[in-house]
HTML snippet that shows the backbone in 3Dmol.js (N, CA, C, O; Angstrom):
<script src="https://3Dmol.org/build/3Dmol-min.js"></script>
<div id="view" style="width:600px;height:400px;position:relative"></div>
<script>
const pdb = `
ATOM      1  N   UNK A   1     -43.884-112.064 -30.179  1.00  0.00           N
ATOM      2  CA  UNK A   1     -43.218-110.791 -30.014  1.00  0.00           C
ATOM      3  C   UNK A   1     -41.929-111.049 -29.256  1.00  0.00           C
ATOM      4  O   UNK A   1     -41.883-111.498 -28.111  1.00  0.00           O
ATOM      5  N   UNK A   2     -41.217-110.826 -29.769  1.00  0.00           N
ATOM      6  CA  UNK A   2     -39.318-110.445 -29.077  1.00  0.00           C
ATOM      7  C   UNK A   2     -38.978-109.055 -28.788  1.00  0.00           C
ATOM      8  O   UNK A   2     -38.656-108.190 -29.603  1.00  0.00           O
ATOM      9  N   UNK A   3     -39.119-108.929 -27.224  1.00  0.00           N
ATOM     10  CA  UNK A   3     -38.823-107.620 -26.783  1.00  0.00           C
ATOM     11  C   UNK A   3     -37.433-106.980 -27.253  1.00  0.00           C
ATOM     12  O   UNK A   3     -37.195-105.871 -27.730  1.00  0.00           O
ATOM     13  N   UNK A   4     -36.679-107.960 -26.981  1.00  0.00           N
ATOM     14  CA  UNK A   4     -35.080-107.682 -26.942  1.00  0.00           C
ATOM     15  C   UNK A   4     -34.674-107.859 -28.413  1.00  0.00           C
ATOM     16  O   UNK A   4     -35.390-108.454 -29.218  1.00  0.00           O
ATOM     17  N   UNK A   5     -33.336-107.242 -28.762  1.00  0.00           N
ATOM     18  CA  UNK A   5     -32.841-107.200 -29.791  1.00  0.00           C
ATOM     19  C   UNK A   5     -32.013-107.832 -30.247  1.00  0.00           C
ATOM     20  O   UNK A   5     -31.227-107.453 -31.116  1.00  0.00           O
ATOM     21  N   UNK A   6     -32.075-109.509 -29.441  1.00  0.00           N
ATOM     22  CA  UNK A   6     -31.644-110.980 -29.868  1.00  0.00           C
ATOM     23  C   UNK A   6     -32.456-111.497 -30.827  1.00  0.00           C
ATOM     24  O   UNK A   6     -33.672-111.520 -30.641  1.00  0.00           O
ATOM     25  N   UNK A   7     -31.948-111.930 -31.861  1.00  0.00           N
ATOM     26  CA  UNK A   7     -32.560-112.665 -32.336  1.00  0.00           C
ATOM     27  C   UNK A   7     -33.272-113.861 -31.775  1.00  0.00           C
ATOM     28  O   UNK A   7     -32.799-114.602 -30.912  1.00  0.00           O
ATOM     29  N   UNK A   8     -34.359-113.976 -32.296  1.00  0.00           N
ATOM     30  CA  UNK A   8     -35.739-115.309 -31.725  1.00  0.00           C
ATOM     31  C   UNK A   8     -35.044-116.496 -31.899  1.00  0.00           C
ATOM     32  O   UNK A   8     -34.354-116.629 -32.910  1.00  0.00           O
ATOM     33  N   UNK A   9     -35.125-117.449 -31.006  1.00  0.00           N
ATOM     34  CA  UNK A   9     -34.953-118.598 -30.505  1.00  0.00           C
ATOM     35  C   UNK A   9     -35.338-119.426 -31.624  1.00  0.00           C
ATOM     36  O   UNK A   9     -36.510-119.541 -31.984  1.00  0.00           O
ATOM     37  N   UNK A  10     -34.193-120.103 -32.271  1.00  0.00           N
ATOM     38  CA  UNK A  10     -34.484-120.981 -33.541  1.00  0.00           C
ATOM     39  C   UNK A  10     -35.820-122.106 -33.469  1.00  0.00           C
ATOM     40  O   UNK A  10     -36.476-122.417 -34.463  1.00  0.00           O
ATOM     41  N   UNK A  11     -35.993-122.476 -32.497  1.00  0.00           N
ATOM     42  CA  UNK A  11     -37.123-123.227 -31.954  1.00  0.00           C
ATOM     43  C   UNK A  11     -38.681-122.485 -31.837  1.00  0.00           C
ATOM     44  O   UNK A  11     -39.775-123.041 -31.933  1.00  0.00           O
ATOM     45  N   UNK A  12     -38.413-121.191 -31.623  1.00  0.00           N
ATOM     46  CA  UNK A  12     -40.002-120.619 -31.702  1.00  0.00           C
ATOM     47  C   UNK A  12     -40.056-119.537 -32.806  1.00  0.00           C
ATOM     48  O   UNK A  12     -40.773-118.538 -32.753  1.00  0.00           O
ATOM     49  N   UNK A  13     -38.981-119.940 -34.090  1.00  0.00           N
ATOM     50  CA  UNK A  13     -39.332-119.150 -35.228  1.00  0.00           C
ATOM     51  C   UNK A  13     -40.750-119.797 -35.868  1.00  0.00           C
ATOM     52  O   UNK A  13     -41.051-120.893 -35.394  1.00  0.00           O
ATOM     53  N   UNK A  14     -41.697-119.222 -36.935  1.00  0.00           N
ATOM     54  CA  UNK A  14     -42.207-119.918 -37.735  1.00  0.00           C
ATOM     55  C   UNK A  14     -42.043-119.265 -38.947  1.00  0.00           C
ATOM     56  O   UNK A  14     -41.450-118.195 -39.086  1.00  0.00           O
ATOM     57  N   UNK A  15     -42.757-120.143 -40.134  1.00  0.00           N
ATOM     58  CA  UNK A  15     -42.600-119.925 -41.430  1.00  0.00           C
ATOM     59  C   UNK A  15     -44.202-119.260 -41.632  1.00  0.00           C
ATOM     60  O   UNK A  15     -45.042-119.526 -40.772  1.00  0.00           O
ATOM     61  N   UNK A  16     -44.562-118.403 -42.787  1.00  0.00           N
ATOM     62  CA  UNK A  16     -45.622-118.126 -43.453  1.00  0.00           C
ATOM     63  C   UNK A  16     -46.203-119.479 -43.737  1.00  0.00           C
ATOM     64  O   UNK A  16     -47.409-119.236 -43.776  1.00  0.00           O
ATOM     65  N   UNK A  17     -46.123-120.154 -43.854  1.00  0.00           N
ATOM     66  CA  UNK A  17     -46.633-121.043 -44.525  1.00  0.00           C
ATOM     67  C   UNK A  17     -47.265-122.388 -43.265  1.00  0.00           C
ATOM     68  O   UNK A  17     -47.929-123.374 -43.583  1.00  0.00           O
ATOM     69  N   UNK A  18     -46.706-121.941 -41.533  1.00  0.00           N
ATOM     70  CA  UNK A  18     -46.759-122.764 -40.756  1.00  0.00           C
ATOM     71  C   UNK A  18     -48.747-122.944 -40.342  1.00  0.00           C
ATOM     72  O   UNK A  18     -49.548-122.041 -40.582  1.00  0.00           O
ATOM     73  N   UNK A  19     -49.027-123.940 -39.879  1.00  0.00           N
ATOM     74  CA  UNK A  19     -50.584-123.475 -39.398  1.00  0.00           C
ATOM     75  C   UNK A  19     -51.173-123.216 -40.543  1.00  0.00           C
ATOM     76  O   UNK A  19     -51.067-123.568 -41.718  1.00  0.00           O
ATOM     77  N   UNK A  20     -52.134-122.174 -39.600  1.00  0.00           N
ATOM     78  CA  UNK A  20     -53.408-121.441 -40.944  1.00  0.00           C
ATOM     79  C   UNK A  20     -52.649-120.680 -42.063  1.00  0.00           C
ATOM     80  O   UNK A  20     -53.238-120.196 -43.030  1.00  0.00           O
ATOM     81  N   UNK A  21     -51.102-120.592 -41.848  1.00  0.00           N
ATOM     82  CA  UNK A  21     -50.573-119.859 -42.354  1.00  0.00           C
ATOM     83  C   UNK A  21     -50.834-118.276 -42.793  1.00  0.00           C
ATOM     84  O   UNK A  21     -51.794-117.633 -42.369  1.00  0.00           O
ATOM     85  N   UNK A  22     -49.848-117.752 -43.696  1.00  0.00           N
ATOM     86  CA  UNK A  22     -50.488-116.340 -44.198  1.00  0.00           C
ATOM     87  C   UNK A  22     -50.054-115.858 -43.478  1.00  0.00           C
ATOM     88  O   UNK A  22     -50.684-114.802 -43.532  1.00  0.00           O
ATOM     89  N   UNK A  23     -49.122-115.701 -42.428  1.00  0.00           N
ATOM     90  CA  UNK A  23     -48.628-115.072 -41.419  1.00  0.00           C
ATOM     91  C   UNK A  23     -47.525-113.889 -41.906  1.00  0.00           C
ATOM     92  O   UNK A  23     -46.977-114.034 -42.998  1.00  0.00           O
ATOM     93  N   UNK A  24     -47.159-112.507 -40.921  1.00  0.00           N
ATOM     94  CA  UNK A  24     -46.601-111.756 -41.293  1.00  0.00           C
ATOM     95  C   UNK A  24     -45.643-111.724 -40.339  1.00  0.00           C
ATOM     96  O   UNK A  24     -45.771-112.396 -39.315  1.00  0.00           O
ATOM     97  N   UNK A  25     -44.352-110.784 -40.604  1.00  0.00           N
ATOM     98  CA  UNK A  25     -43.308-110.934 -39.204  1.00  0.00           C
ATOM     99  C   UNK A  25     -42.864-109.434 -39.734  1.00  0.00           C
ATOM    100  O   UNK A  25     -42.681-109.297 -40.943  1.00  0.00           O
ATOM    101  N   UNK A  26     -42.714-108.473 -38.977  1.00  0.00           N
ATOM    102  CA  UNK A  26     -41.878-107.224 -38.361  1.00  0.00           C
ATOM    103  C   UNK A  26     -41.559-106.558 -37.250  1.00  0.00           C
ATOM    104  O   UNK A  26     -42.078-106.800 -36.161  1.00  0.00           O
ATOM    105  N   UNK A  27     -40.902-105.894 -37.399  1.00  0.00           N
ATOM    106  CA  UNK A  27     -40.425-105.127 -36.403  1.00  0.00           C
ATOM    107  C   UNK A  27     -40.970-104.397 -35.717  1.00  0.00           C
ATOM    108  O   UNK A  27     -41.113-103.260 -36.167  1.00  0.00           O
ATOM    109  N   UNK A  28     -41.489-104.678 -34.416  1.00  0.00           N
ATOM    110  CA  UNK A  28     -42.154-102.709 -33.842  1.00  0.00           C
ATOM    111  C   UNK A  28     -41.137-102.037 -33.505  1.00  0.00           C
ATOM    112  O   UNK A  28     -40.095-102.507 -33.049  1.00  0.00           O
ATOM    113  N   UNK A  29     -41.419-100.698 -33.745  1.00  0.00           N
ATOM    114  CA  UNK A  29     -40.728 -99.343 -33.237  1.00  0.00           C
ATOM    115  C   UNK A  29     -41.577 -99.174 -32.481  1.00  0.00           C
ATOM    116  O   UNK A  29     -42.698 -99.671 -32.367  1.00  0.00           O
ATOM    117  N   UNK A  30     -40.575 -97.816 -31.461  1.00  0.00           N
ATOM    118  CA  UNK A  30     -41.462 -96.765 -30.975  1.00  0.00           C
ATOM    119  C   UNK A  30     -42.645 -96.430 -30.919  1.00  0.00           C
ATOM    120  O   UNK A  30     -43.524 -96.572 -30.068  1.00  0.00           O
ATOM    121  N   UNK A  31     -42.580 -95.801 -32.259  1.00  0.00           N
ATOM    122  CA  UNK A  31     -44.000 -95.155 -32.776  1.00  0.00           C
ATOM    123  C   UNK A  31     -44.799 -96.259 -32.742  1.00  0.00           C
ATOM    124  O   UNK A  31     -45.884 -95.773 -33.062  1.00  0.00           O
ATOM    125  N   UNK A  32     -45.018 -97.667 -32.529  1.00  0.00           N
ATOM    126  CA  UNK A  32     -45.929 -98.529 -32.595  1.00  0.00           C
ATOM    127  C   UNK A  32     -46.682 -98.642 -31.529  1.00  0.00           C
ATOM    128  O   UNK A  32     -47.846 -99.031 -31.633  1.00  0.00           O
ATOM    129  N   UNK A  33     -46.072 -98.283 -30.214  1.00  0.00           N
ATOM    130  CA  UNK A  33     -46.452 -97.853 -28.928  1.00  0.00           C
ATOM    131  C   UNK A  33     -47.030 -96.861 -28.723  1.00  0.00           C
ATOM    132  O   UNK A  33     -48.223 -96.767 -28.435  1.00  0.00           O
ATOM    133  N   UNK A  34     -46.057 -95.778 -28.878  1.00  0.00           N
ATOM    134  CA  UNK A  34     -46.321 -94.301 -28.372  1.00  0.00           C
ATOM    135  C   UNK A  34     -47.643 -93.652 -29.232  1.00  0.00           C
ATOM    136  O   UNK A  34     -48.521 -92.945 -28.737  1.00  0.00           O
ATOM    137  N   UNK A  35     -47.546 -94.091 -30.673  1.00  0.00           N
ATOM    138  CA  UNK A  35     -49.163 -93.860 -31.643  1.00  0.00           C
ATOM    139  C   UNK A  35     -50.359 -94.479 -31.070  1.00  0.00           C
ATOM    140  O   UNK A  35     -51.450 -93.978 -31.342  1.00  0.00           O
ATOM    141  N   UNK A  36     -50.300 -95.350 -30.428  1.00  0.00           N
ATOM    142  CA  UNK A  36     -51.907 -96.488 -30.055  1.00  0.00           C
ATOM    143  C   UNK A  36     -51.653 -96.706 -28.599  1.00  0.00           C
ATOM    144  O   UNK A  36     -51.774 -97.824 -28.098  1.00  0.00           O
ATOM    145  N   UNK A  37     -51.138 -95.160 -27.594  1.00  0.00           N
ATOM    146  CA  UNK A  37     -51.609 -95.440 -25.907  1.00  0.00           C
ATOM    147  C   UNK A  37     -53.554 -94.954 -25.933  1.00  0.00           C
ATOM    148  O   UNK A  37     -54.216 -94.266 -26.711  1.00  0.00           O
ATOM    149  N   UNK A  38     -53.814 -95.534 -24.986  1.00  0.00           N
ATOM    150  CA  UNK A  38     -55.148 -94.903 -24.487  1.00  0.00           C
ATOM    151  C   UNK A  38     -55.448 -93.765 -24.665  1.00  0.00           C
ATOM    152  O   UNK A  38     -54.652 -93.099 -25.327  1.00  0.00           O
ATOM    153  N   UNK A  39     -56.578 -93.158 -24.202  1.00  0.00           N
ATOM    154  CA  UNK A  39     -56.598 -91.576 -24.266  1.00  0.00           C
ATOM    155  C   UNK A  39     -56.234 -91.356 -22.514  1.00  0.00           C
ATOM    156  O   UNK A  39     -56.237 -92.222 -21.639  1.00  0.00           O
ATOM    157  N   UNK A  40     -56.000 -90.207 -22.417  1.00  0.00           N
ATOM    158  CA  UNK A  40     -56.157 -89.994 -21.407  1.00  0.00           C
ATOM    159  C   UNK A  40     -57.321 -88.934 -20.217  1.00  0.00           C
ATOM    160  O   UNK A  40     -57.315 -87.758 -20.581  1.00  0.00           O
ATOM    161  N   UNK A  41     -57.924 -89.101 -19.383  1.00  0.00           N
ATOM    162  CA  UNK A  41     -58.303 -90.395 -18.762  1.00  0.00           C
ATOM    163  C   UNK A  41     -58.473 -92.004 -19.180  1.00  0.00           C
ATOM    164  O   UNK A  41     -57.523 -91.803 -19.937  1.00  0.00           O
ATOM    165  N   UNK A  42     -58.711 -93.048 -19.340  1.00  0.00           N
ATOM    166  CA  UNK A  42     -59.333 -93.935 -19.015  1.00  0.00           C
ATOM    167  C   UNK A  42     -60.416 -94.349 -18.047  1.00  0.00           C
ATOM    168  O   UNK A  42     -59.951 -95.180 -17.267  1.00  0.00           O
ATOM    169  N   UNK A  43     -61.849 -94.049 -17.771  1.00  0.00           N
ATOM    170  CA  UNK A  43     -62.677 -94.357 -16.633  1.00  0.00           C
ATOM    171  C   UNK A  43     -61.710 -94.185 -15.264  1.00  0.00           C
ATOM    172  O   UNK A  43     -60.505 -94.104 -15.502  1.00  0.00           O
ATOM    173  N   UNK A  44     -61.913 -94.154 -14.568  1.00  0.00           N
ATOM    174  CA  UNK A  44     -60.770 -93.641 -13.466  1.00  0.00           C
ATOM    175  C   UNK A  44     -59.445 -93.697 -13.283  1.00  0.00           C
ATOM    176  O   UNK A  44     -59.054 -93.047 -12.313  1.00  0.00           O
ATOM    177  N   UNK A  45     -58.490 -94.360 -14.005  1.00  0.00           N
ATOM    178  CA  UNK A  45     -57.327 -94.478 -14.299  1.00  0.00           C
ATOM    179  C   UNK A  45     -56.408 -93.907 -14.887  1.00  0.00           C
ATOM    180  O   UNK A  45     -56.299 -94.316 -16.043  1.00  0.00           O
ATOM    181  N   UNK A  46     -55.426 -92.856 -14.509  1.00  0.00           N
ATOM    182  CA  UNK A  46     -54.596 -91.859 -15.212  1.00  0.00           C
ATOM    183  C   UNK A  46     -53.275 -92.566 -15.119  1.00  0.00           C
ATOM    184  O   UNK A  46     -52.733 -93.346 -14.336  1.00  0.00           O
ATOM    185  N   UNK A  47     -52.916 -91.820 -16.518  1.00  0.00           N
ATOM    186  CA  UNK A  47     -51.549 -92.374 -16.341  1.00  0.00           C
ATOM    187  C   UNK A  47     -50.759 -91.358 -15.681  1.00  0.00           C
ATOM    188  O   UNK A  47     -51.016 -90.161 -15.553  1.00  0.00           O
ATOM    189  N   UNK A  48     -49.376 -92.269 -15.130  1.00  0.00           N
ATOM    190  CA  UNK A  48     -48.686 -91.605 -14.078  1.00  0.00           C
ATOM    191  C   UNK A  48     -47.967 -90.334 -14.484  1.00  0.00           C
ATOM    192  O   UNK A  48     -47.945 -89.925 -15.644  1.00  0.00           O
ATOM    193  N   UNK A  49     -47.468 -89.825 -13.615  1.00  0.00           N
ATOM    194  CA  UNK A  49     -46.667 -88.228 -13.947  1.00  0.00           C
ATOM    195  C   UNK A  49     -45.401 -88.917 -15.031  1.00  0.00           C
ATOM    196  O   UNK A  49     -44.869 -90.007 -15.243  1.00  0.00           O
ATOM    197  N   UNK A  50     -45.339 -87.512 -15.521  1.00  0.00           N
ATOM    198  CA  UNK A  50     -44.283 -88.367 -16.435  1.00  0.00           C
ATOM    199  C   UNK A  50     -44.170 -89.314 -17.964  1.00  0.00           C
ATOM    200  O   UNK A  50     -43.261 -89.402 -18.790  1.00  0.00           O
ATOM    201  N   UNK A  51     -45.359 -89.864 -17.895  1.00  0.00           N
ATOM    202  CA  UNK A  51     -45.658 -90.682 -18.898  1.00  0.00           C
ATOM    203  C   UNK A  51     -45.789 -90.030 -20.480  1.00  0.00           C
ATOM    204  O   UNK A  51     -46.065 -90.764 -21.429  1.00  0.00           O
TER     205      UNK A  51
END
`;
const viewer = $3Dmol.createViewer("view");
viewer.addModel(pdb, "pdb");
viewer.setStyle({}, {cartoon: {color: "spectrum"}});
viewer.zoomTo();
viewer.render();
</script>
């Protein structure tokens, strides 16, 4: 995963085909986050004001 919106370090790209291969590569958005937070509560843990 590449947080930033540099392109990945020619050295820790791979190919589909590297390893066990079969591998996939995209982009997360937003919505990739904000769709799959916890519920809220969590067992005693709330998320903060604001969130």
């Amino acid at each position: 995963m590449n947080p930033s919106t540099n392109p990945t370090a020619h050295d820790l790209r791979g190919s589909p085909d590297t390893g066990a291969g079969r591998h996939w590569w995209r982009k997360l958005r937003p919505y990739d986050f904000y769709d799959h937070q916890l519920p809220e509560p969590v067992g005693p843990c709330c998320k903060p004001d604001g969130w």
